[in-house]
C-alpha positions as CSV (number, residue, x, y, z in Angstrom):
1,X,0.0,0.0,0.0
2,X,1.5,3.3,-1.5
3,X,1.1,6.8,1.0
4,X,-2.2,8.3,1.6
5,X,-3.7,11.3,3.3
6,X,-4.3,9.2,6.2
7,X,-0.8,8.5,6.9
8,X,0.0,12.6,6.9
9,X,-3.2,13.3,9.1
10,X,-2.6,10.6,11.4
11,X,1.3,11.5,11.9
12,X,0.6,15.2,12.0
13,X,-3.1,15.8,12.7
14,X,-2.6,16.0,16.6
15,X,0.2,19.0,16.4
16,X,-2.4,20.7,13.8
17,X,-5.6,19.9,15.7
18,X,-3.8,21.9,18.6
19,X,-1.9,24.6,16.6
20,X,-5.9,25.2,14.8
21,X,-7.5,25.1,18.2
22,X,-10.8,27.3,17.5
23,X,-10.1,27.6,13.9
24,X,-11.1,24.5,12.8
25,X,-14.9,24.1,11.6
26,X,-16.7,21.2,12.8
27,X,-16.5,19.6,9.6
28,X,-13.1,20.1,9.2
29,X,-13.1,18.2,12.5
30,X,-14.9,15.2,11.0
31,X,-13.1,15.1,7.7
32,X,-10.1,14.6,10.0
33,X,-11.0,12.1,12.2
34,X,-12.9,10.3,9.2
35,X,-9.6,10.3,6.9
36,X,-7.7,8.8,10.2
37,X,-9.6,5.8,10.6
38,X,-10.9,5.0,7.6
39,X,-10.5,0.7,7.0
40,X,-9.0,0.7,10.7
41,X,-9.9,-1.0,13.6
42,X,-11.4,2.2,15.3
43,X,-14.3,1.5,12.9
44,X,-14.9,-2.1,13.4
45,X,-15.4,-4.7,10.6
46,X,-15.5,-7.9,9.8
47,X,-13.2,-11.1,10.3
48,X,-12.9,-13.4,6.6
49,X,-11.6,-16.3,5.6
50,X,-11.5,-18.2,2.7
51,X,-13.4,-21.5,1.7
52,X,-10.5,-22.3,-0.9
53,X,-6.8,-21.9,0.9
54,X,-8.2,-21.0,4.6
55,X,-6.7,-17.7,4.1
56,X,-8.1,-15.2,7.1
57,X,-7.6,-11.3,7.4
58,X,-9.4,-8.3,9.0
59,X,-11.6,-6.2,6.9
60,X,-12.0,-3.0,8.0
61,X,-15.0,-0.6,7.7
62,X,-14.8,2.6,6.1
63,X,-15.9,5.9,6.9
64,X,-17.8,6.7,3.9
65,X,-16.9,10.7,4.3
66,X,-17.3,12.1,1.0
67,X,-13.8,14.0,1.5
68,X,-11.9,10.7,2.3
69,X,-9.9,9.5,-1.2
70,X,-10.2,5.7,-0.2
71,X,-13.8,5.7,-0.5
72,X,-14.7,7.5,-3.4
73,X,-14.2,4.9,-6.2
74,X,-16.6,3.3,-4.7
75,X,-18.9,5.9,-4.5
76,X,-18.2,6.8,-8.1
77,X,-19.0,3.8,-9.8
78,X,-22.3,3.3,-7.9
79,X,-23.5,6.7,-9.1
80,X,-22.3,5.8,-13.0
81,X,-24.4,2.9,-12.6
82,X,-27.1,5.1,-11.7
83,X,-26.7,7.5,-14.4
84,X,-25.7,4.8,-17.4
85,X,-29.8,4.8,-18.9
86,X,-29.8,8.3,-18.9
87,X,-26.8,9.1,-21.3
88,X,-28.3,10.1,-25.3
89,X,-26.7,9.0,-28.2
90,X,-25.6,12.8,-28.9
91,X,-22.6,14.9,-29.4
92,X,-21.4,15.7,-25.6
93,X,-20.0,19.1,-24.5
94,X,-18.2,20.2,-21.4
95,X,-18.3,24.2,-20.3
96,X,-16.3,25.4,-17.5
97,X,-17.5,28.3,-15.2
98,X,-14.7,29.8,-13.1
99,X,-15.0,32.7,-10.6
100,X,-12.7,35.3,-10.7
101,X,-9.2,35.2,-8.0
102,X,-10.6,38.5,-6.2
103,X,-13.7,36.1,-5.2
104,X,-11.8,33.6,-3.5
105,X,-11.6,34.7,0.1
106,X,-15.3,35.7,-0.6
107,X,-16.2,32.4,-1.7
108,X,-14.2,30.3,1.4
109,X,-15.9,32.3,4.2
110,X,-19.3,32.0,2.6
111,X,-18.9,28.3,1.0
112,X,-22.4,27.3,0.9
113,X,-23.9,30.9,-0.2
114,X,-21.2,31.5,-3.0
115,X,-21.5,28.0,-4.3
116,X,-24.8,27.5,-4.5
117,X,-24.5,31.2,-6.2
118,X,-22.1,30.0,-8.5
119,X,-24.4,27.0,-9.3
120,X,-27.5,28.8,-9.8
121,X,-26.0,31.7,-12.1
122,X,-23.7,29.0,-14.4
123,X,-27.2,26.8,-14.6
124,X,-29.7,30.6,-15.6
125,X,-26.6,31.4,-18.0
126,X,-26.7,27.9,-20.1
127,X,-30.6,27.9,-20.1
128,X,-31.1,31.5,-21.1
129,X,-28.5,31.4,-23.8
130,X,-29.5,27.8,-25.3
131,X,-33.2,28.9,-25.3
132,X,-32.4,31.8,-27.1
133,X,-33.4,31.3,-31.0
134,X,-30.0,33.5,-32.3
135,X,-28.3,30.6,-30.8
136,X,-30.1,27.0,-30.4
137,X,-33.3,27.6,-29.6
138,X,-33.7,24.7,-27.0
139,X,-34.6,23.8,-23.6
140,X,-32.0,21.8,-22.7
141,X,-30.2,19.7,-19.8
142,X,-26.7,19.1,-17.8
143,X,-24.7,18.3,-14.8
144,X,-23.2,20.5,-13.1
145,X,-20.5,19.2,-10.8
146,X,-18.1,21.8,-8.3
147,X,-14.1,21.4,-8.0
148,X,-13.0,24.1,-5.4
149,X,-9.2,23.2,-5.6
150,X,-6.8,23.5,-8.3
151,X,-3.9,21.2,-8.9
152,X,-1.4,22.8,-6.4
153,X,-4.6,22.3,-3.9
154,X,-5.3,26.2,-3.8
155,X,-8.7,28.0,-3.4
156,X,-10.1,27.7,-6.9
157,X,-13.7,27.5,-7.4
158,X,-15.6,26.5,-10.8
159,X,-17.8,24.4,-12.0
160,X,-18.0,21.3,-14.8
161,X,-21.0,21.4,-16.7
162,X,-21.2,18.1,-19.0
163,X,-24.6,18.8,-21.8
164,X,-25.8,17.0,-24.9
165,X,-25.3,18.8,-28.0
166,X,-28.9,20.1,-28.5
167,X,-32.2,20.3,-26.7
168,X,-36.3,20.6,-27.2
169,X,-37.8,22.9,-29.3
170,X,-40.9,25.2,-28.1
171,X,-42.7,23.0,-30.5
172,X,-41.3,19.9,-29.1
173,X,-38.5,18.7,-31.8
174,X,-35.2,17.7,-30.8
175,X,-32.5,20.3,-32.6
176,X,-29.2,19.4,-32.4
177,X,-26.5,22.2,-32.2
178,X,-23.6,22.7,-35.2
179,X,-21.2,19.6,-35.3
180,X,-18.2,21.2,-32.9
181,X,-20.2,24.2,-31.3
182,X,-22.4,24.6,-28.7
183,X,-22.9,28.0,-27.4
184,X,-20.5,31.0,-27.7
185,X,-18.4,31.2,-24.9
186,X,-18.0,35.4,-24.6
187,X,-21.5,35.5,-24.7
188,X,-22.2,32.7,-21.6
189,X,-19.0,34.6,-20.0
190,X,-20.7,38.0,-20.0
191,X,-24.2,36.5,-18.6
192,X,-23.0,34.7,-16.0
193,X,-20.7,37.6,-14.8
194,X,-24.0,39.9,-14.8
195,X,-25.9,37.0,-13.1
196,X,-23.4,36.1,-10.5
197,X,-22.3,40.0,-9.4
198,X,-26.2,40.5,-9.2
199,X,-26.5,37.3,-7.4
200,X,-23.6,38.5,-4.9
201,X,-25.0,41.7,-4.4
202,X,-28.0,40.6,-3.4
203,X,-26.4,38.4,-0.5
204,X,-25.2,40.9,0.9
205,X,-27.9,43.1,0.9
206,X,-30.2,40.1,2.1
207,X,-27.1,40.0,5.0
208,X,-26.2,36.3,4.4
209,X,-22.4,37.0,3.6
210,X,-20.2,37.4,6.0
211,X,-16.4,38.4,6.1
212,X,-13.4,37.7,8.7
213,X,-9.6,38.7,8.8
214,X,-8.4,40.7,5.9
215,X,-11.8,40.5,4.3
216,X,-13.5,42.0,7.3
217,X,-13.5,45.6,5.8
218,X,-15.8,44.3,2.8
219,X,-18.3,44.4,5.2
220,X,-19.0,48.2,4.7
221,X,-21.0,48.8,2.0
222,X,-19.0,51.3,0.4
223,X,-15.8,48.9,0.7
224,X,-18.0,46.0,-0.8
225,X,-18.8,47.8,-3.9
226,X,-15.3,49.1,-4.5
227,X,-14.3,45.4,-4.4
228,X,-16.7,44.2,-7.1
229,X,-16.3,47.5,-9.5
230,X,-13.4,46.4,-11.5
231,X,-15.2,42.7,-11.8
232,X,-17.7,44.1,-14.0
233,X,-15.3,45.3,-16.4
234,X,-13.0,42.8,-16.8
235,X,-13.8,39.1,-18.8
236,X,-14.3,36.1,-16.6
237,X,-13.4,32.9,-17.6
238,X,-15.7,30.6,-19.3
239,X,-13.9,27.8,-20.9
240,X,-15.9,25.1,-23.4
241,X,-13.6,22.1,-24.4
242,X,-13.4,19.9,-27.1
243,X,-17.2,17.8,-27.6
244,X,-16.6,14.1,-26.9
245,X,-16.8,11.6,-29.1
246,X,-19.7,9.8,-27.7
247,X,-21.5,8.2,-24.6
248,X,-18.7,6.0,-23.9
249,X,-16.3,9.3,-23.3
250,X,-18.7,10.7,-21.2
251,X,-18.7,8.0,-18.6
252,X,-15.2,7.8,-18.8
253,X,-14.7,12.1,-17.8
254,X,-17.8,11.9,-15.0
255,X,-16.3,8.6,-13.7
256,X,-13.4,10.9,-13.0
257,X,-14.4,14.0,-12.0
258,X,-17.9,13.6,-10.3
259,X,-16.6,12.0,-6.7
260,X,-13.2,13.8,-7.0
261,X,-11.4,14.7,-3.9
262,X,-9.0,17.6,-3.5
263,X,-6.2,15.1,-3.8
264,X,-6.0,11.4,-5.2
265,X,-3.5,8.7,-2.9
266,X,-1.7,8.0,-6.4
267,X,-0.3,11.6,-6.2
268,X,1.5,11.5,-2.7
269,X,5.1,10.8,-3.8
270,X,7.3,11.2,0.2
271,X,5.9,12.0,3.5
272,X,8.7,13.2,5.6
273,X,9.4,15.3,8.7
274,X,9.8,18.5,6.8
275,X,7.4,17.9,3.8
276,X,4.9,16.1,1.7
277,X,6.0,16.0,-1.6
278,X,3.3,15.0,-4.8
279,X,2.9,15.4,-7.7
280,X,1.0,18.5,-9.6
281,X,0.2,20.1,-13.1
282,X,1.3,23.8,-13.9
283,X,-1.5,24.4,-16.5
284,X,0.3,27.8,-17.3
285,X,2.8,25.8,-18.7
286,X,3.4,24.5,-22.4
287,X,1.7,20.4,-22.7
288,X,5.3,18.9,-22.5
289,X,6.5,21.1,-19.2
290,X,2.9,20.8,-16.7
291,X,3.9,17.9,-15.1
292,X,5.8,19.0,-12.0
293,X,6.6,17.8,-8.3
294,X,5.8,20.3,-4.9
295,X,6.8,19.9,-1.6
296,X,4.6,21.3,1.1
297,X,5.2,21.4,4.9
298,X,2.5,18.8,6.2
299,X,0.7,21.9,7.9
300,X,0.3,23.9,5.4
301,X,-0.5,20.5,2.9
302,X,-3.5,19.8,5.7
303,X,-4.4,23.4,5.4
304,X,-4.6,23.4,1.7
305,X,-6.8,19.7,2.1
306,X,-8.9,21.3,4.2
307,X,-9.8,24.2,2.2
308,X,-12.1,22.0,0.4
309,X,-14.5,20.1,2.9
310,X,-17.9,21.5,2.0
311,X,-20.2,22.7,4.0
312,X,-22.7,20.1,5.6
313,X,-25.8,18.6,3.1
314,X,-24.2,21.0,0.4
315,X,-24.8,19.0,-2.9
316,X,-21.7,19.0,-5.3
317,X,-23.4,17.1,-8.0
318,X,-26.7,19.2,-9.4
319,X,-28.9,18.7,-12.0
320,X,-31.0,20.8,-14.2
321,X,-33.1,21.6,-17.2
322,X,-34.2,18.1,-19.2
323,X,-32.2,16.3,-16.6
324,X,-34.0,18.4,-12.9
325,X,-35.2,16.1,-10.8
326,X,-38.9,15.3,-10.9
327,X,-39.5,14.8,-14.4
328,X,-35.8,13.6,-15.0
329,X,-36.8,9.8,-16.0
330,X,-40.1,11.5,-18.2
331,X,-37.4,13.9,-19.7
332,X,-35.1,11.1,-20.8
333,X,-37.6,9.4,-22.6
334,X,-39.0,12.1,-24.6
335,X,-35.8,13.1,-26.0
336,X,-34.7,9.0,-27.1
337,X,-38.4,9.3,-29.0
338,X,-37.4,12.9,-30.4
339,X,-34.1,11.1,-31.6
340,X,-35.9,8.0,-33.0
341,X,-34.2,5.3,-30.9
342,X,-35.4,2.8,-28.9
343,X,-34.0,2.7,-25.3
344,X,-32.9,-1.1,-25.4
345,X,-31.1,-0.1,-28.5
346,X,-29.5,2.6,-26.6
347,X,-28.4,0.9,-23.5
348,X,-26.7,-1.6,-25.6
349,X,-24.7,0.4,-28.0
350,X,-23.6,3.4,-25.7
351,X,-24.1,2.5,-21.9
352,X,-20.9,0.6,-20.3
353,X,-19.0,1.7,-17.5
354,X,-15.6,2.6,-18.9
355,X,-12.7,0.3,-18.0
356,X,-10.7,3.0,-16.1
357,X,-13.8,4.2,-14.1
358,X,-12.6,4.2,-10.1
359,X,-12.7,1.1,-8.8
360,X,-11.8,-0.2,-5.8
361,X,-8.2,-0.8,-5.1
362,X,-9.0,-4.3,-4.6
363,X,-11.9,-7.0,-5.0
364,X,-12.6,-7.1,-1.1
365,X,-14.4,-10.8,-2.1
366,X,-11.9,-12.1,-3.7
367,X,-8.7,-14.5,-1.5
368,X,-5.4,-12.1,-2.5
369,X,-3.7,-15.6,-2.4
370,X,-5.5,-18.1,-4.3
371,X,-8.7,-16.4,-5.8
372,X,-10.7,-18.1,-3.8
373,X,-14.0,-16.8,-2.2
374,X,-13.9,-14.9,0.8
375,X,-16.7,-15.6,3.8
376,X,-17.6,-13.6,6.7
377,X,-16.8,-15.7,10.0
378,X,-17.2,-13.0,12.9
379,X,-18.2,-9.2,13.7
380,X,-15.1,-6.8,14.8
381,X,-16.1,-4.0,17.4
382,X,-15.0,-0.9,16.5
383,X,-13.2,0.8,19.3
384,X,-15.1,3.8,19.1
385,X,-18.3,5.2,18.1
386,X,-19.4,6.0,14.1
387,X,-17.8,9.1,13.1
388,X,-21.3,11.7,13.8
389,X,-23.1,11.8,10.4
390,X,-21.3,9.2,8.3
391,X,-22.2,5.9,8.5
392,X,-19.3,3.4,8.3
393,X,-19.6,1.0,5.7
394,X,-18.2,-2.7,5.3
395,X,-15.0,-3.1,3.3
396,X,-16.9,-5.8,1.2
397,X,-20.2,-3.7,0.6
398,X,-17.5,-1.6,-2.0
C-alpha cells in the first residue's frame, strides 16, 4: 500500500488539531477524524476467511466521508451505474465556469452561499443562452459538478457542466446544435458575470455574507462595492472544451471528476518530517513542461486539504433543465423518441462503465492468495463510536 492522506493526518493531525484550536470548523473536524480511521480497527469490521486456501484477514469498515480518497471509487462507480440509462446518443459538450481570484476569500468564508450562487447563475446562464433562437433555440439539460481546488490544492472555485449537443424545441422537436459548437463562450462569460455579481450583491444586501480577517472591511458597503467594481469590467473565464466523441467518453470524464477529492492517494510521492512532496500540473505551462513535483510542509499541505471540505448537506453534484429532478426519468424518454431510438437499442450500443472508471483498489471478495471466495466468519467491534453523520460502511459492501 503506496502513501495516503491518512498517513499525513494521522502523523501530523494532533500538532495541527492543537496549533488550529478554534479555527477549525466542525467539519473540518470530522473530515479529520474520518480520513484517520478510515478501514482501521477504530471503525470495526468484519473477520474473513477463505473457503479455498483458509486464508483469514481483517476487513475494516470505512468511513464513507465524502472528502476521504479511499472511499470515493466506490462511491463513483455506484452513481455511474445510476446515471448509465440516462446518457443520449448525442454529441457531448463540457463548459467550464470559473469565478474570478478576487472572489476567493469571498467564496471560502461564505462556501455554501457562494457556491450555490455559483451553481445557480452557471445553470440561468446555459438555459437562457441555449433557449435563445440567435443561438439553439432549446430547452435543454446538464450536470453541473463543483471542483474548489486546483492542482497545487489552492482555493479555486468552478464548475464542470457536462450537456448533450442540443435540446427541445418550443414545439417539441429535438435540434441538435452545429457539429463542434455549442454556445459562444463570450457570450455565456458576459451573462454569468451579470448574473453572479447580481447574485452576490444581493447576499449581501439580504445580509447572508459574512467576512473575517483581511476581508473583514468588505463588510461596509462602500468597501463591498469598491471590491466588485473592477469585476464588471474585466472578462471572466468561461472555458468550453473539445465535444466528446460519444456516450462512452462521457462515462469515462464523469467517472473521474464527479466524486473527485481535493487530492487522489496516487499523487502522494514522500511524506517526511519537513514535507509532503506530490505530484501536480502547472496548467500555465506548455503540454510537455505541466507535469511537476511540490513539496509542502505537512501543515500547510492539511491546510490546503482542508480548504475543500464543503459545508454540511451541500450537494456537489446538481442537475438541471431536461435532466431536474422530478420529471428527470419523463425527460429522458421524450428526448430517445425525439431522436428516434429505442432505449434497449441505446443501452446496448452506448451504456458501459468505462474500464478506467474508479474502482476499488482491490476485490474485497476475492482471496489475494489463491482467488478463492472470501466468507464472513465473525463481527469486529469498532473501538469507538461511528464518526457523527457518516455511516461506516463494510469493506466488502464496496
Amino acid at each position: 500500500m503506496g502513501l495516503e492522506v491518512a498517513d499525513v493526518f494521522r502523523r501530523f493531525g494532533p500538532a495541527y488539531r492543537e496549533a488550529q484550536a478554534g479555527h477549525l470548523s466542525l467539519g473540518e473536524l470530522r473530515a479529520m477524524t474520518a480520513i484517520e480511521t478510515c478501514r482501521t480497527a477504530e471503525l470495526g469490521g468484519h473477520v474473513e476467511v477463505c473457503a479455498d486456501c483458509g486464508l483469514v484477514r481483517n476487513s475494516y469498515n470505512s468511513c464513507r466521508n465524502r472528502h476521504c480518497p479511499k472511499c470515493q471509487a466506490a462511491t463513483a462507480r455506484e452513481w455511474l451505474e445510476a446515471r448509465q440509462a440516462e446518457l443520449l446518443p448525442v454529441r457531448y459538450f463540457h463548459t467550464v465556469f470559473t469565478l474570478p481570484e478576487q472572489l476567493g476569500a469571498i467564496a471560502y468564508q461564505n462556501k455554501a452561499v457562494v457556491y450555490s450562487l455559483l451553481f445557480r447563475a452557471a445553470a440561468e446562464t446555459l438555459e437562457t443562452i441555449a433557449a435563445d433562437p440567435r443561438h439553439l433555440g432549446a430547452r435543454i439539460g446538464f450536470t453541473a459538478v463543483l471542483h474548489s481546488w486546483g492542482q497545487s490544492l489552492t482555493h479555486h472555485p468552478h464548475l464542470h457542466c457536462v450537456i448533450p449537443g442540443g435540446g427541445i424545441s418550443p414545439d417539441g422537436k429535438w435540434i441538435h446544435c452545429r457539429r463542434n459548437f455549442f454556445l459562444p463562450v463570450r457570450v455565456l462569460s458576459r451573462l454569468f458575470r451579470r448574473l453572479f455579481l447580481s447574485g452576490l450583491h444581493a447576499a449581501f444586501q439580504a445580509g447572508t455574507l459574512s467576512f473575517f480577517g483581511t476581508q473583514q472591511h468588505l463588510a461596509e458597503p462602500k468597501a463591498f462595492a469598491a471590491h466588485l467594481a473592477p469585476l464588471r469590467e474585466r472578462e471572466w473565464v468561461v472555458y468550453s472544451k473539445a465535444p466528446f466523441a460519444g456516450p462512452e467518453q462521457v462515462l469515462a470524464y464523469l467517472s473521474r471528476y464527479t466524486h473527485r477529492v481535493a487530492i487522489a492517494n496516487s499523487r502522494l510521492l514522500k511524506m517526511t518530517g519537513e514535507g509532503i512532496t506530490f505530484r501536480w500540473k502547472d496548467y500555465r505551462r506548455r503540454a510537455t513542461d505541466r507535469k511537476q513535483v511540490m513539496t509542502l510542509a505537512p501543515a500547510e499541505f492539511m491546510r490546503r486539504f482542508l480548504l475543500h471540505v464543503l459545508p454540511d448537506r451541500f450537494h456537489r453534484i446538481r442537475y438541471y433543465g431536461l435532466f431536474a429532478n422530478g420529471q428527470r426519468s419523463a425527460n429522458f424518454e421524450r428526448c430517445r423518441k425525439l431522436l428516434a431510438l429505442a432505449v434497449a437499442a441505446h443501452k446496448t450500443a452506448a451504456l458501459t462503465v468505462p474500464p478506467d472508471a474508479p474502482r476499488p483498489p482491490w476485490d474485497p471478495c476475492v482471496c489475494p492468495a489463491c482467488g478463492g471466495r472470501m466468507m464472513v466468519t465473525e463481527r469486529i467491534e469498532g473501538l469507538r463510536a461511528a464518526i457523527r453523520g457518516h455511516h461506516p460502511r463494510r469493506l466488502d459492501g464496496l
